[in-house]
N, C-alpha and C positions, 0 to 999 in steps of 0.2 A: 549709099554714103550717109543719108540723112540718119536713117535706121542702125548702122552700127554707131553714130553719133550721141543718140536719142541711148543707145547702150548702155555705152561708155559714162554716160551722165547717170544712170540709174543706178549703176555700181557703185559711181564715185556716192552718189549721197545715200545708199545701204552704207558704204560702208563708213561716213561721216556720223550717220545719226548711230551705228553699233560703237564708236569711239565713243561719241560723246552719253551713255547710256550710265549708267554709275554700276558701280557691282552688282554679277547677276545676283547676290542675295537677295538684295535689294525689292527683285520684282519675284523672288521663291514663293511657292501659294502658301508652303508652312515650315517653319524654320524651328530645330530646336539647341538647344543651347541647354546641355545637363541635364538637370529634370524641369526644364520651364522648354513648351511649344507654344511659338506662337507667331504673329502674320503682321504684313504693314498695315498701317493706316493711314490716312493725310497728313497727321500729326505725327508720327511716332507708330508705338509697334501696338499691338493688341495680344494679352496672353490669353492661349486658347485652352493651356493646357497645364496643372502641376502634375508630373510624371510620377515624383518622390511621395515618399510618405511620411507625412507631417509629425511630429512628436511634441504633441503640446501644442505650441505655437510656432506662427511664423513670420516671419517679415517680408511681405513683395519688395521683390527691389528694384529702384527706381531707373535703374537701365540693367540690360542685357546686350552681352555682346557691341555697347556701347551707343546702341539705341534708346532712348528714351518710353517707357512704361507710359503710357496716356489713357490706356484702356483695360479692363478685365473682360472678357470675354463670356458670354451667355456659359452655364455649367462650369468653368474653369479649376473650382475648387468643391464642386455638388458633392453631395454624400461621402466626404471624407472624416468618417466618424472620430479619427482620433486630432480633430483640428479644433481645438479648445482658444484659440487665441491669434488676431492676426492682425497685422501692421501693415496698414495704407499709405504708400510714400505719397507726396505733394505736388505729383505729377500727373495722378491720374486722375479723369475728366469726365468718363462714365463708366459704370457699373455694371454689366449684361442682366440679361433676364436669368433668374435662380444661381449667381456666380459663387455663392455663399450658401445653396441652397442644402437643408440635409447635416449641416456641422453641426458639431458642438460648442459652438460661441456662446460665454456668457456675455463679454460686451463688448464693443467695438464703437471706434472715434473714425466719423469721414471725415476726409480734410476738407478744407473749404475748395480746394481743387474741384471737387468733384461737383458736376453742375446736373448729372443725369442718373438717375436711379431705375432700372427698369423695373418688369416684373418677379413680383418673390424673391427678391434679390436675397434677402434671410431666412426665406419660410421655410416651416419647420426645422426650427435651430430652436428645440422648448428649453435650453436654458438659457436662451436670451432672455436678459433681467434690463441692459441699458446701451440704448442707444444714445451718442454725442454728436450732434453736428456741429463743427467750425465753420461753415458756412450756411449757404443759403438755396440747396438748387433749383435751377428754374424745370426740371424736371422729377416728378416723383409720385411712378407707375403703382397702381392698384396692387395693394398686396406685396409692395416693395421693404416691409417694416416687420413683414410676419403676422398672423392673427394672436401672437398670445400675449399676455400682459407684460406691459412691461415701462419703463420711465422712459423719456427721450428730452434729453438736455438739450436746448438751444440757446441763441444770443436772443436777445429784443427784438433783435431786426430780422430776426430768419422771417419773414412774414409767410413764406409757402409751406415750410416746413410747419408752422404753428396752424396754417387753418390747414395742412391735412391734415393733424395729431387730432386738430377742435374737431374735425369731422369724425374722428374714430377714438372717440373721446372714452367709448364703454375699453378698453384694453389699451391704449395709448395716453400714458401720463405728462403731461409737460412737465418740464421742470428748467427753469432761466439761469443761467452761469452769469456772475455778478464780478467775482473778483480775480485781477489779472494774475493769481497764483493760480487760478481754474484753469484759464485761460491754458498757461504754459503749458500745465497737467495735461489737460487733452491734448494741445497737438503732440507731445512728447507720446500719450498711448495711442494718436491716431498711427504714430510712424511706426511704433514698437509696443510688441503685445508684452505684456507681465513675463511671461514665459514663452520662451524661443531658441531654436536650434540655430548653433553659431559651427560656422565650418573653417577650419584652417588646417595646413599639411597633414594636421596629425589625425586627423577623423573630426567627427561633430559632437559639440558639445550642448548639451541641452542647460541652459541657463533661468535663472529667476533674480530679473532686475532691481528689483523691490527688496531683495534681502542679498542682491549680490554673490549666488550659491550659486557655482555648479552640481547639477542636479545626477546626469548621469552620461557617459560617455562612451562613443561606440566607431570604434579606429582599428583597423590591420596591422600597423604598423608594428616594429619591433621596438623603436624607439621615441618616447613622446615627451612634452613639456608643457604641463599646465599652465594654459594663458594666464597673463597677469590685468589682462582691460580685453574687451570685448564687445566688439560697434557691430550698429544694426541701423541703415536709412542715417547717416553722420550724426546718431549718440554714442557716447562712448561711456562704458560703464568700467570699475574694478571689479575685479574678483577678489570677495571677501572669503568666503569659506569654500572649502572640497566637501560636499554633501555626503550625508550619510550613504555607503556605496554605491559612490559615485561614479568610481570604475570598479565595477565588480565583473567576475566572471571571464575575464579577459583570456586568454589562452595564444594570443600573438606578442605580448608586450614584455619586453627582458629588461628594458632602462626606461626610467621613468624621473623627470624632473618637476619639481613642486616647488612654487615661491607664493604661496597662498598663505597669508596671514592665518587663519583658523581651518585646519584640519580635522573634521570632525570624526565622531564617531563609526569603525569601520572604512573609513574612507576608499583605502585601494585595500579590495576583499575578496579573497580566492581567485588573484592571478596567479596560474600553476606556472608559468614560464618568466616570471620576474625575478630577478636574481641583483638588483642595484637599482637603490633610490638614494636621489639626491633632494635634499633641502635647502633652499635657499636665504639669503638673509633675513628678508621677512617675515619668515613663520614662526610665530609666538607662542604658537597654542597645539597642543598635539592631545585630542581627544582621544578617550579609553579606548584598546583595542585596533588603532587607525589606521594598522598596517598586517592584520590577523588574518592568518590562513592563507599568505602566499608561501606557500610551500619552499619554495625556491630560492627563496631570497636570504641572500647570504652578506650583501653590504647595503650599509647606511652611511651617507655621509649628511652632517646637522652641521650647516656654518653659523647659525645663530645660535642661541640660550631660551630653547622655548619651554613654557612649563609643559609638561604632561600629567595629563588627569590618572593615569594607571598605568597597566603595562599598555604599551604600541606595538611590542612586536610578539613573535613567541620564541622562546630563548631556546639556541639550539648550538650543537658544538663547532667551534671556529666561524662563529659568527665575527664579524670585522665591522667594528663603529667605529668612525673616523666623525672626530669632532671638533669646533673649535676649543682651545685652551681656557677661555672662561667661561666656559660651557661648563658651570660646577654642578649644576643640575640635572645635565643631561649626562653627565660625567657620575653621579650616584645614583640615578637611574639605572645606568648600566652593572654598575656592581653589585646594587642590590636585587636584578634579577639574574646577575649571572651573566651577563652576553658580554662577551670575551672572544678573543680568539686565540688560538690555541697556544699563543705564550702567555695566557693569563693576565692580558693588555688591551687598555681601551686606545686607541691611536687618538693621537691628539695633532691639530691643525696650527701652522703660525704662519703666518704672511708676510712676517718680518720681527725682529726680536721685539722682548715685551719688558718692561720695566717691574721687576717681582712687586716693587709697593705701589704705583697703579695698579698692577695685576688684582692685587689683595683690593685695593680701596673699587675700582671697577666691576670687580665682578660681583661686590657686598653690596654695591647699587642695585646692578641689572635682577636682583633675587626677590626686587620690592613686592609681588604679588606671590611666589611661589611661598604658600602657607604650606605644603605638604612638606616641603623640603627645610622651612626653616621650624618648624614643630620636629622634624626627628635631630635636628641641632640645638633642641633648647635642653635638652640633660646637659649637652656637654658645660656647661657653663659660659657659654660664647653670648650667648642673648637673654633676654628676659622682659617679661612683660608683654604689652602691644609694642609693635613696630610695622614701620610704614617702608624704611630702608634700612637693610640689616647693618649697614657701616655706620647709621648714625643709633644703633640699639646694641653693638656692642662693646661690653664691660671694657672699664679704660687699662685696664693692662691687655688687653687686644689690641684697643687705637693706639696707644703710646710705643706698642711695641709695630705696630706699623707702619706709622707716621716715622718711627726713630728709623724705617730702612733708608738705605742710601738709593739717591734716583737711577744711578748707573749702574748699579746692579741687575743686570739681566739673566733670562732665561736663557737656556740656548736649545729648547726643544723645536726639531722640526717635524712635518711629516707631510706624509701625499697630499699633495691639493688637487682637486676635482675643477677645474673653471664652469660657474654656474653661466650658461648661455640665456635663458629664463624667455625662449623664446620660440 
């Protein structure tokens, strides 16, 4: 009796302490999560492992799978020759032995999080030029800095960090951070490198903070939309330009949405399977060439009035531009190289009827930079001289004949509207 008693009790509490156990991940010896492996620690998780292949730069991020980053792991990121740049989130606390070992890092900011450095943690990384530290750690292993030359910024008060730089004073430069615009600077480049791969539905995009450019783009999908802001470790950056082929070579993509201020040169370049891009209202600027050699591509829709530097597309039969209505630039662009479709028509966009004399007085505003377009209008007799805004440069039997229209005189053009999702 005693003995099946003594039983009974040893089930009941197996099976009280497997309730109360937290998820088996929890206690998994090696967890992975995409291209990041990695294990618990007392604190948090430790990453053992980047699966993926780096492009430029990268940003660790400060949880997985909704754990908490506290640690890099010995090798983690070792000899991954195309890792030019990388961002330490503010959670993590030590360093492994050679975790960085073997990159291509020019410079890299530790947060002040970080309180343990082991061994080699950068060595042989020979384009390390600048080390930052926002803190102070109370650990920092032989050979944790690299042997080759290079500056290392600290505060006043790192005192460990400054006598082991004093101690390797032949290849190790000090240098003291004084003002609280330093300050910000570094932790913003501890969290986020110059240049880094940013991932959303549509594939990754490789970005450059510092001038706001996507760089270049590599996605399956058939249909995509270039991001308008772009976060790494909670910065959040604009996308200012589509980089010189940016998306090039693409051979899955057929719809493609752009709401990127400045377009540059080449931009989306020998997608054989793209056949419709949309512009969005933001884009001002359409760089020479910036839509050259997609073979396939048969529409454009421009909801704004962007100048363009030359031709963007290459002009072919029953090509179909759909524009907005004071789009007069983008609207003689297309005439003067012929891109028509095959009623010998540019379609034109309204979102609701237009007042003909706003029309005329708005759209002689919006033209204030496009010099290409208002130099092939100065024979007509319409303008003359310097001008900054064509409605206040042209000749008064133009104004007087515009200002004399009646306000309720409207347009009655409609046509296709495309809704820009820009997301």
């Amino acid at each position: 009796m005693k003995n099946a008693f003594k039983r009974v009790m040893q089930c009941c509490l197996m099976l009280l302490f497997i309730f109360l156990l937290p998820p088996d991940k929890t206690y998994a010896a090696t967890c992975t999560s995409g291209e990041w492996q990695y294990e618990f620690n007392s604190t948090g998780i430790t990453i053992l492992k980047y699966l993926g292949k780096p492009n430029y730069g990268l940003g660790v991020p400060s949880k997985i799978d909704g754990y908490t980053v506290t640690e890099i792991g010995s090798g983690a990121f070792s000899n991954m020759d195309t890792l030019y740049g990388v961002g330490i989130p503010a959670t993590v606390t030590k360093l492994g032995n050679g975790c960085f070992s073997g990159c291509h890092l020019s410079e890299v900011s530790i947060p002040e999080s970080v309180k343990s450095l082991g061994y080699g943690v950068f060595s042989n990384n020979n384009s390390l030029s600048r080390i930052t530290f926002l803190g102070n750690p109370d650990v920092l292993m032989d050979g944790c800095l690299g042997d080759t030359k290079k500056e290392v910024y600290v505060y006043h008060s790192a005192a460990k960090v400054i006598s082991f730089c004093t101690a390797r004073s032949s290849y190790l430069t000090l240098k003291y951070m004084k003002t609280d615009a330093e300050i910000a600077l570094e932790k913003e480049n501890a969290a986020v490198p110059v240049t880094f791969t940013y991932q959303d539905k549509y594939g990754s995009w490789t970005f450059n903070r510092s001038t706001g450019t996507i760089t270049n783009y590599n996605g399956t999908v058939q249909k995509a939309a270039v991001p308008e802001t772009i976060t790494c470790n909670g910065y959040r950056y604009n996308v200012k330009t589509l980089g010189i082929h940016a998306i090039h070579d693409n051979k899955t993509l057929t719809e493609l949405e752009i709401n990127t201020p400045y377009i540059d040169t080449e931009a989306v370049y020998n997608c054989s399977n793209l056949a419709k891009i949309y512009l969005g209202y933001s884009v001002n600027f359409l760089g020479p060439y910036c839509f050259w050699s997609n073979n396939n591509l048969k529409y454009l829709s421009v909801s704004s009035n962007p100048v363009t530097a030359s031709s963007i597309i290459q002009p072919k039969e029953d090509m179909y531009v759909l524009c907005n209505f004071l789009s007069l630039y983008m609207r003689y662009y297309c005439y003067t190289y012929h891109i028509k479709d095959s009623n010998d028509d540019i379609h034109m966009d309204l979102s609701q009827q237009c007042s003909f004399r706003d029309t005329m007085i708005n759209a002689a505003d919006g033209l204030s930079n496009t010099k290409y377009f208002l130099d092939s209008l100065k024979g007509s007799g319409f303008i003359s001289g310097n001008y900054t805004k064509l409605s206040d440069q042209l000749d008064s039997s133009w104004k007087t004949w515009v200002n004399s229209l009646p306000k309720d005189q409207y347009f009655a053009v409609t046509g296709e509207r495309r809704k820009f999702t820009g997301k």
